[in-house]
GUVEXTOR-600410 format. One record per residue (C-alpha): x, y, z. Coordinates in steps of 0.001 Angstrom, whole numbers, padded with zeros to 6 digits, always signed. Layout:
XYZ ...
***
This chain:
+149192+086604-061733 +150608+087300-065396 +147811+089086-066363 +148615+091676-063651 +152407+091472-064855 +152417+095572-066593 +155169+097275-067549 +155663+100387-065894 +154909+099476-062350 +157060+100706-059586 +158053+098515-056444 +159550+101250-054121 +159525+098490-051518 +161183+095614-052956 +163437+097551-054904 +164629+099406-051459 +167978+098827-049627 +168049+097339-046247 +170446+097146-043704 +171634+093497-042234 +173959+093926-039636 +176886+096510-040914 +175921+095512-044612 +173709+097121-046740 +171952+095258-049445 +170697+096922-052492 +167286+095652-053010 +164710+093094-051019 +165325+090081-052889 +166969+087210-051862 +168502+083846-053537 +167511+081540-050772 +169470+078967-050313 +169179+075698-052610 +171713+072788-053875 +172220+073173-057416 +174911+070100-057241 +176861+071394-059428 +180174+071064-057302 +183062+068852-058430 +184416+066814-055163 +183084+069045-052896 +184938+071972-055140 +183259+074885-057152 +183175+074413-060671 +182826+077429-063836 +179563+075681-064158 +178662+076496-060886 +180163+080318-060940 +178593+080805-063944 +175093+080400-062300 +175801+082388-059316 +177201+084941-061308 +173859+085234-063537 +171845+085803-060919 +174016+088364-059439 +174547+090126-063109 +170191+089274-063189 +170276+091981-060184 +169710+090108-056945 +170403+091688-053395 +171974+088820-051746 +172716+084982-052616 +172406+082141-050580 +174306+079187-051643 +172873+075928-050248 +173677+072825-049165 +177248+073134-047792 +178779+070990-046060 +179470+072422-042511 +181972+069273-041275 +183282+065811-042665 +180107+063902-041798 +178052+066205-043294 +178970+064665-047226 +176646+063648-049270 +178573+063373-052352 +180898+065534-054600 +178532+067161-056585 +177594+068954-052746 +180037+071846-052040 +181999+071524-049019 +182454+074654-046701 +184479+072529-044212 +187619+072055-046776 +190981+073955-046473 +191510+072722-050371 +188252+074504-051620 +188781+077886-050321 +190374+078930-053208 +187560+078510-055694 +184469+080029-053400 +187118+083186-053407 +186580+082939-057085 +182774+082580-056438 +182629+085043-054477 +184404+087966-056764 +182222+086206-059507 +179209+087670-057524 +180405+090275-055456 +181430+092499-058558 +177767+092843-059723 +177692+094048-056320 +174858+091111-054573 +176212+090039-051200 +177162+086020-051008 +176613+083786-047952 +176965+080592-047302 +174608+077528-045809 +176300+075478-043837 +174576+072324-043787 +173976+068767-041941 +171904+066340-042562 +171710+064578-039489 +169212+061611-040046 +168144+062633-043753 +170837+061137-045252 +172489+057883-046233 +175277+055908-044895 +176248+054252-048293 +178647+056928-049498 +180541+056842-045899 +179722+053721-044517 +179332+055601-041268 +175912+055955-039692 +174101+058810-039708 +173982+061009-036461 +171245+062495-035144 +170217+064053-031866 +167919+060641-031313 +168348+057418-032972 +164745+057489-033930 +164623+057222-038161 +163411+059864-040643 +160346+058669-041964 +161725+058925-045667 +164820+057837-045413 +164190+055310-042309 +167362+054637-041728 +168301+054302-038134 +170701+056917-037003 +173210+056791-034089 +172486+058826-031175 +175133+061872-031639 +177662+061659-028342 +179101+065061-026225 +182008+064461-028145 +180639+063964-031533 +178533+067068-030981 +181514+069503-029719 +183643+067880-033319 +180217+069233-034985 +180134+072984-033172 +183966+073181-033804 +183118+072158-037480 +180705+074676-038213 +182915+077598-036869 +185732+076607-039155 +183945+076333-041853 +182542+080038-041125 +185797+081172-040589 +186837+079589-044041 +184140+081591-045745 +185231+084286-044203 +188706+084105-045539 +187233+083000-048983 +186140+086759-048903 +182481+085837-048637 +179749+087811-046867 +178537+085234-044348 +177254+082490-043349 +173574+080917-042725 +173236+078390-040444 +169906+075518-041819 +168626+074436-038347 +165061+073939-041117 +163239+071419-042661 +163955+068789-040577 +167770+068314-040990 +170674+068000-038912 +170509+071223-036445 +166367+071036-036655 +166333+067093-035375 +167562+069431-032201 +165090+071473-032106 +162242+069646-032558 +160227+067817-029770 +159081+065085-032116 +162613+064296-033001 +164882+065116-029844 +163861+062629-026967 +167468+063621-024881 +167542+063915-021610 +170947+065827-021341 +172111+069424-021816 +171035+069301-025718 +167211+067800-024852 +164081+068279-022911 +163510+071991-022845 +163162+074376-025560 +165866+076041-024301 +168187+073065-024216 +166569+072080-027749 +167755+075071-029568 +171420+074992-027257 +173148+073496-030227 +172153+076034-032727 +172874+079237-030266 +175897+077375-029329 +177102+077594-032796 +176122+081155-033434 +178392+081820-030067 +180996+079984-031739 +181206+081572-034786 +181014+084766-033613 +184228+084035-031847 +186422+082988-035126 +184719+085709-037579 +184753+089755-037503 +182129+091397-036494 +180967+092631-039698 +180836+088998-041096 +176529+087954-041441 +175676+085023-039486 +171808+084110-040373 +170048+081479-039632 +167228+079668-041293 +164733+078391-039118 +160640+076788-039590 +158231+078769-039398 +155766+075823-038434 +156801+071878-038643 +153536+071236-039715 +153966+067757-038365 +152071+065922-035406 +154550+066964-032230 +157039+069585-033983 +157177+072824-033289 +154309+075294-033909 +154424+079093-034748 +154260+080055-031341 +157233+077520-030391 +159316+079425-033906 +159306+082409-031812 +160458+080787-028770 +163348+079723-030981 +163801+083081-032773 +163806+084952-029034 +166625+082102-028069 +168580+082748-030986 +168274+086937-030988 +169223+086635-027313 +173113+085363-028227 +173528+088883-029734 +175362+086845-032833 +172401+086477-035096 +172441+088790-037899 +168963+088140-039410 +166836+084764-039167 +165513+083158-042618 +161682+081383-042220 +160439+078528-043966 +159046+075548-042916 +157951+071718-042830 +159939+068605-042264 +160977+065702-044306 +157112+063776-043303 +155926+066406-045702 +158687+066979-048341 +159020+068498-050419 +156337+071341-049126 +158962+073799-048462 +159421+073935-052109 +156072+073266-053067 +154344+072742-056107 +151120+074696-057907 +148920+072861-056144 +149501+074603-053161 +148851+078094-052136 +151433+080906-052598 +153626+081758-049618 +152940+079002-047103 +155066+080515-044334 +154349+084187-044433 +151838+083935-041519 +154418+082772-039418 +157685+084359-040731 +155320+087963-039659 +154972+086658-036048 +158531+086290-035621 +159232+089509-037412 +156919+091043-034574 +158910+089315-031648 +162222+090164-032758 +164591+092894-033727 +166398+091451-036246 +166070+091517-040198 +163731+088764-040977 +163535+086978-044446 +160067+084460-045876 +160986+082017-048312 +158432+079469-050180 +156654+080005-053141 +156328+083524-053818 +157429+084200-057195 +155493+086800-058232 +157094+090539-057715 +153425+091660-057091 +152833+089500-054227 +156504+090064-052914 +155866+093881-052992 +152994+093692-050986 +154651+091440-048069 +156854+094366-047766 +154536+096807-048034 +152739+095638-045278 +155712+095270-042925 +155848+091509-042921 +158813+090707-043216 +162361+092461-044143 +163208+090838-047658 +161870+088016-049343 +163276+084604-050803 +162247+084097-054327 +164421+081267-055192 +162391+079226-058405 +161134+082598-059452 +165563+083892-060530 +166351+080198-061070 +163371+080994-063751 +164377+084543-065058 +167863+085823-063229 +167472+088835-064618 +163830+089209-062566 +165216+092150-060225 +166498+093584-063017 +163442+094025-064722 +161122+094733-061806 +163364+097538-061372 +163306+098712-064467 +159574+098362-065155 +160200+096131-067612 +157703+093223-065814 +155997+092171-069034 +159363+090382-069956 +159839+088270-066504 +159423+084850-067423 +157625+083094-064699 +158623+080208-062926 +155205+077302-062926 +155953+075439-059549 +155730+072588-061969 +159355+071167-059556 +160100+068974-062817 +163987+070632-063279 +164925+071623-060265 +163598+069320-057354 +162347+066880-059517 +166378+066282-061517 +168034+066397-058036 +166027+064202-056161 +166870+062157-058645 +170836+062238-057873 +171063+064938-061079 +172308+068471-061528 +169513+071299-060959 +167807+072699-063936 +164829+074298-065293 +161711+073171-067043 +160901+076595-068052 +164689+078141-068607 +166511+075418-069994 +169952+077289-069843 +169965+076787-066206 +172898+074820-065429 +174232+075666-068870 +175255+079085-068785 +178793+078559-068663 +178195+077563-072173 +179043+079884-075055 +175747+081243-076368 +175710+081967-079946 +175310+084812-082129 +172712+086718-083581 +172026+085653-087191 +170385+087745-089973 +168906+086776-093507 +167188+083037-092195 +163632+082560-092349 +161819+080107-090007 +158272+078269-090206 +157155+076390-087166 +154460+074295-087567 +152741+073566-083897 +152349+076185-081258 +152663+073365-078004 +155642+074486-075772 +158009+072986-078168 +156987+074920-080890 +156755+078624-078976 +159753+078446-077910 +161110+077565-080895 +160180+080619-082316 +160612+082777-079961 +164356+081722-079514 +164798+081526-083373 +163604+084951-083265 +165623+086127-080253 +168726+084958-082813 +167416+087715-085299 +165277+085174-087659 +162319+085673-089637 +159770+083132-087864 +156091+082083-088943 +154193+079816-086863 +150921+077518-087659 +148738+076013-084979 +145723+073852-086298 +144095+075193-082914 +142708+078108-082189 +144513+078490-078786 +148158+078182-078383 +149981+076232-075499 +148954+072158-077271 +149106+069684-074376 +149617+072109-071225 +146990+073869-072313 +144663+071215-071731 +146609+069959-068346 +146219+073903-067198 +142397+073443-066595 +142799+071289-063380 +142687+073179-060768 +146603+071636-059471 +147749+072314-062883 +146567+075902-063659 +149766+077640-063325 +150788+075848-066951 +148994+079173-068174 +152126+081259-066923 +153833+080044-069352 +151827+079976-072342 +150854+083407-071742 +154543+084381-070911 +155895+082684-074166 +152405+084239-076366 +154415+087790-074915 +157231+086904-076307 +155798+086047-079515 +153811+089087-079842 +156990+091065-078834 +159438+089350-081212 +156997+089786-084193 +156546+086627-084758 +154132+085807-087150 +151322+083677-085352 +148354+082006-087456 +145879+079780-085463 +143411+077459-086768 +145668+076736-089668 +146850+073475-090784 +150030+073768-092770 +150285+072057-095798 +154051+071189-097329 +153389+074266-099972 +153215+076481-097084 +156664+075772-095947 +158680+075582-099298 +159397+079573-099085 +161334+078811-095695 +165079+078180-095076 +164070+075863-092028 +161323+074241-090655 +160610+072953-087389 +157825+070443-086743 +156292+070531-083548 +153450+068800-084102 +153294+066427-081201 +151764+063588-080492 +147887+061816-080382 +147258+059100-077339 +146977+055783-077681 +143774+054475-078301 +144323+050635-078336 +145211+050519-074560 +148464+049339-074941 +150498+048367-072489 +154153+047084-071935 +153042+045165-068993 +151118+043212-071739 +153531+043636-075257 +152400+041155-076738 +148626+041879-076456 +148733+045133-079224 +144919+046479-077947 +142771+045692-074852 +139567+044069-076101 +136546+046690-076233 +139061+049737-076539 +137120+050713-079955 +133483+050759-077653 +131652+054234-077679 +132347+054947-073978 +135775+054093-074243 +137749+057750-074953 +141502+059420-074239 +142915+061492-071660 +142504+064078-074149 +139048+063730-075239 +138423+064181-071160 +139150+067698-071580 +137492+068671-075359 +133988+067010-074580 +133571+066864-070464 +129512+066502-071161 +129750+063541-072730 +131671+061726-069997 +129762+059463-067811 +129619+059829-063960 +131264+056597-062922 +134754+056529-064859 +137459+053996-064553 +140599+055680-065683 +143714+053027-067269 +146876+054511-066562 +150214+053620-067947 +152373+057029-068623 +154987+058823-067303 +153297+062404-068184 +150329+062461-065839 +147570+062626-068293 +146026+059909-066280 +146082+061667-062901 +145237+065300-064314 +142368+063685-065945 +141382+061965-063059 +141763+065240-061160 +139795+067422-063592 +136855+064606-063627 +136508+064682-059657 +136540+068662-059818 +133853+068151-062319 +131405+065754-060116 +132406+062773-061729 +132985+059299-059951 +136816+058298-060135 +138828+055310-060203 +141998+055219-061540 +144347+051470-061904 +147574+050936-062426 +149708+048232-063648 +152607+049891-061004 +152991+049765-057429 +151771+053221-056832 +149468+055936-058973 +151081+058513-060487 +154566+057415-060516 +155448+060336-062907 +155244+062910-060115 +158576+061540-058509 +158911+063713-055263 +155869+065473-055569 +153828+061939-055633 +152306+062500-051515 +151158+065701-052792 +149393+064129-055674 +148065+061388-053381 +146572+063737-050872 +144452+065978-054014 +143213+062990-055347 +141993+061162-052159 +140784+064342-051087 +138952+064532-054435 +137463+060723-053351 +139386+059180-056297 +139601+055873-055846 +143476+054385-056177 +143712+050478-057064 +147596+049836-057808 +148817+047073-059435 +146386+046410-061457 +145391+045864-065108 +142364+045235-067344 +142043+042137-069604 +138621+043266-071488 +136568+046008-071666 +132768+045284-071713 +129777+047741-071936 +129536+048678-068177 +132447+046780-066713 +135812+045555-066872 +137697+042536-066455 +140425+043442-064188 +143578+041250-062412 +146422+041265-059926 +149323+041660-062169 +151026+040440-059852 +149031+037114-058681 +146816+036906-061653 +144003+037007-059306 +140588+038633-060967 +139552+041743-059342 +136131+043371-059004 +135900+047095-059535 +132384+047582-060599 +130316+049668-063140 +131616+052237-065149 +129966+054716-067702 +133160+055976-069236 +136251+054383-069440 +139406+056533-070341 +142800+055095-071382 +146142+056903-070730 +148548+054433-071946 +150973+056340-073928 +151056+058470-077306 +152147+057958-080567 +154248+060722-082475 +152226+063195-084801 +154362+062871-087799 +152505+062716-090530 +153638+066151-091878 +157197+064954-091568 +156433+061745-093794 +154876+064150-096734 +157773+066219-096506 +160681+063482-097159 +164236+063270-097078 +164130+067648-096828 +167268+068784-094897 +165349+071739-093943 +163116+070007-091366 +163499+069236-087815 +161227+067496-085228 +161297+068900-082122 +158973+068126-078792 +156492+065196-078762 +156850+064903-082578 +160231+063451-082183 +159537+061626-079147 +156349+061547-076886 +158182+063037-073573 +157565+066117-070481 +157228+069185-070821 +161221+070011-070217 +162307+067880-072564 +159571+070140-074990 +161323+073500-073838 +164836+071986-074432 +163909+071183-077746 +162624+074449-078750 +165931+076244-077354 +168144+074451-078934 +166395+074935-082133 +167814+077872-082775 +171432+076386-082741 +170903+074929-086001 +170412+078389-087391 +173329+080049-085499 +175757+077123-087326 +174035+077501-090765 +174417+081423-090291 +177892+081116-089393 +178544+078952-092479 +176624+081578-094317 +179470+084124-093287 +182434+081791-094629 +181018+081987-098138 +179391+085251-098192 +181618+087926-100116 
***
């Protein structure tokens, strides 16, 4: 992918205007939609105009804003924007010049949940075309009534028609991914036997219903999209060739101004923003057999982030445009560039969903593992400074992008890497197969180095003389694994019996010397990084034997909403996953293992190799040589063992300690 990325390249397709109903957009590539939750009650923010308006400065044809709130029972909570408000019209008019003056169209996504929701906030239970429960949330829903579903039609036209007067572009209706409008439309979710159930036709009647409404409140140069699946991928939803019974339906109401494909359902969230374990655009299969079956402009979202493979959907007449949402949540300027032929600069987006899917499912504000100023940029940025010299000392993630933004602020900056390979703990991670795209990165931020003249020395070991000459120093030296198998389900026990036996090694030592790992391998896990798993992973790839315990309820807790997906590769891999439990003593070909919950001993068998992923220990021995020295600053796993966007955050804001020494600098400078 990166390695493809030259400057120089032209993109005559992406780059192209197309037409969508009477508007013209400048280029091909869309912001699809996607809640950001950075909404205030239900209101835009300057936090959230500020992103928008990045992206649209960054060059985008059209934006998408996600997750809005189509009627009253469609709330989730304030940090959701709500289309359906009178009181909030006045600030998406502000959103809306915000983007419209770099001149990238703005609709809306009016949204409802249906059953993949909660009742908590409300109190009210959920509605749903059946009362059959999602099977994430599985909470029951209430069968939606005639009446409740006329109050929802009437919802989503007013909300349209508030857009409208907001001075926004359009509207896009989410009948996707199993929520609200798609509970309609599928046959595994709709078991009605009215008007609204049964046939296809009556399946998608809700959906064309509100495109018919709509159209009657708006002009007819307002954009009414909608996003539908390419493929449920789920036992009794709809299939491709049922997506372009639904894309016919909707075409036929004459209101549709261009249909958005993605696919998959809650049962399999969240593929429809999957990860780098999976293969890059999931839905364009589909998304070109509804292109060939309709009229209308037709637009593929889902994992494709790189401008080479966008181009070429284009090029070969796939689809119209093409949603690259991670890839400008990554790098906003990314049209920009790509038109420019300045692709060597993009900064690629890793699938790694730790700051955007990853924060909000965790009831957080988006951000952005590899561009930490996302959800920051209404934030002053500081100045350039001049005169400061910089020594980094670890080239990790930390420490890269320390330098490079110390350099971006006009600094002198030296790095040291004991290694010879930059990229520290990701680089390791980046040789399982589900973890490869950690090279984007390390190859994107190397660029940068290389561009920014940073001075890069690998396989040296800084000594303290080395940094005296320096006016700061940064230590990113990171962080060494546990090798005691410690555990806090045990603190009082400070090392597992037999953890100093030969065949007894760290998640790390996995990856340096492979050979000498047995066959059979019992791997300990107790961290929140996923050493444990991408071990496991890399061993299985490799022939080995896997088991993996845990002292938790599940394996790989770490991977928060991507954990199915990590279940699936590592069964498919045959690696063996015994939850909650622990080992009491390590012996020469087995282990004493236990219920942690019951106490009960448990049999797991042989092993050749045991490896322990219990936790690190900060690498900070360079920092204790060095002393009280006002200079220095830890940054990354040297001032706390953590993930890899905690590493990146560090290294950007590393460079605000030289903008607020340069600035005092100024006050004293004659």
């Amino acid at each position: 992918m990166i390695e493809e990325w030259k400057d120089g390249m032209a993109f005559p397709h992406l780059t192209s205007s197309v037409r969508i109903g009477s508007r013209v957009v400048k280029n091909r590539i869309v912001s699809p939609p996607h809640g950001t939750y950075y909404a205030s009650n239900g209101m835009v923010t300057e936090q959230q105009i500020a992103y928008y308006a990045e992206r649209a400065a960054g060059g985008v044809g059209m934006i998408v804003v996600g997750n809005m709130a189509a009627w009253g029972r469609s709330k989730t909570g304030g940090g959701q924007n709500y289309a359906f408000s009178p009181e909030a019209v006045e600030g998406h008019r502000k959103l809306a010049q915000a983007v419209q003056s770099h001149g990238s169209l703005l609709l809306a996504q009016l949204w409802d949940g249906g059953r993949q929701g909660s009742s908590r906030l409300s109190h009210l239970p959920l509605l749903s075309a059946s009362p059959l429960p999602d099977p994430v949330v599985r909470e029951i829903p209430k069968k939606i009534e005639a009446s409740e579903i006329e109050d929802m039609i009437s919802s989503f036209a007013r909300s349209a028609a508030l857009m409208e007067q907001a001075g926004w572009d359009g509207v896009e209706l989410l009948a996707a991914q199993g929520y609200g409008l798609a509970q309609f439309v599928s046959p595994q979710m709709n078991h009605r036997h009215d008007e609204w159930g049964g046939s296809h036709e009556n399946r998608a009647r809700v959906v064309c219903e509100i495109v018919r409404r709509i159209r009657s409140v708006v002009s007819a140069d307002f954009l009414v999209g909608v996003r539908i699946n390419g493929d449920d991928m789920i036992a009794g939803g709809n299939t491709p060739s049922d997506a372009i019974i639904t894309a016919t339906l909707l075409e036929q109401t004459g209101g549709v101004s261009y249909l958005n494909v993605s696919g998959a359902s809650n049962e399999n969230y969240p593929l429809w923003i999957a990860d780098m374990g999976h293969d890059t655009g999931l839905f364009v299969d589909a998304a070109r057999a509804i292109k060939d079956a309709v009229s209308i402009p037709v637009i593929v979202a889902t994992r494709i982030k790189d401008p080479l493979v966008a181009e070429s959907i284009l090029a070969q007449g796939y689809t119209d445009m093409v949603g690259m949402n991670r890839a400008l949540i990554a790098d906003p300027s990314m049209p920009a560039k790509v038109a420019s032929g300045r692709l060597s600069q993009v900064r690629p987006c890793i699938s790694c969903n730790q700051g955007c899917v990853g924060k909000t499912a965790q009831g957080g504000q988006m951000e952005c593992t590899v561009n930490p100023r996302v959800g920051f940029e209404w934030s002053s940025t500081r100045g350039q400074v001049t005169r400061q010299t910089v020594v980094v000392v670890g080239g990790g993630p930390a420490g890269m992008q320390a330098a490079a933004a110390c350099a971006e602020r006009g600094a002198d900056v030296v790095l040291f890497e004991t290694r010879e390979t930059l990229g520290g703990q990701i680089e390791l991670a980046s040789r399982t197969a589900s973890r490869s795209e950690f090279r984007l990165l390390i190859e994107h931020l190397r660029r940068r180095l290389n561009a920014l003249g940073v001075e890069v020395n690998l396989g040296a070991t800084a000594a303290v003389d080395d940094l005296s000459a320096f006016d700061h120093v940064f230590l990113a030296t990171g962080s060494r694994p546990w090798t005691t198998g410690f555990t806090t389900h045990r603190p009082d026990a400070r090392a597992v019996p037999g953890h100093d036996l030969p065949h007894v090694v760290t998640s790390w030592e996995v990856f340096h010397a492979t050979a000498s790992v047995g066959n059979r391998v019992l791997v300990v896990e107790d961290d929140f990084q996923g050493h444990a798993t991408t071990a496991a992973e890399y061993l299985a790839e490799n022939g080995h034997d896997v088991t993996i315990v845990t002292r938790s309820t599940s394996v790989g807790l770490w991977s928060g909403a991507g954990q199915e997906f990590l279940y699936k590769r590592l069964r498919n891999a045959r690696v063996e996953l015994r939850p909650h439990t622990w080992i009491g003593t390590i012996r020469d070909k087995t282990v004493e293992a236990y219920d942690v919950f019951s106490g009960v001993p448990v049999e797991l068998g042989s092993f050749d190799t045991v490896v322990l992923a219990t936790g690190s220990a900060v690498d900070d021995t360079l920092y204790q040589q060095l002393g009280d020295d006002h200079r220095v600053v830890r940054i990354g796993d040297c001032l706390a063992p953590r993930r890899l966007d905690n590493a990146m955050w560090d290294g950007l804001h590393a460079a605000d300690r030289l903008s607020a020494v340069g600035t005092a600098l100024k006050l004293v400078t004659p």
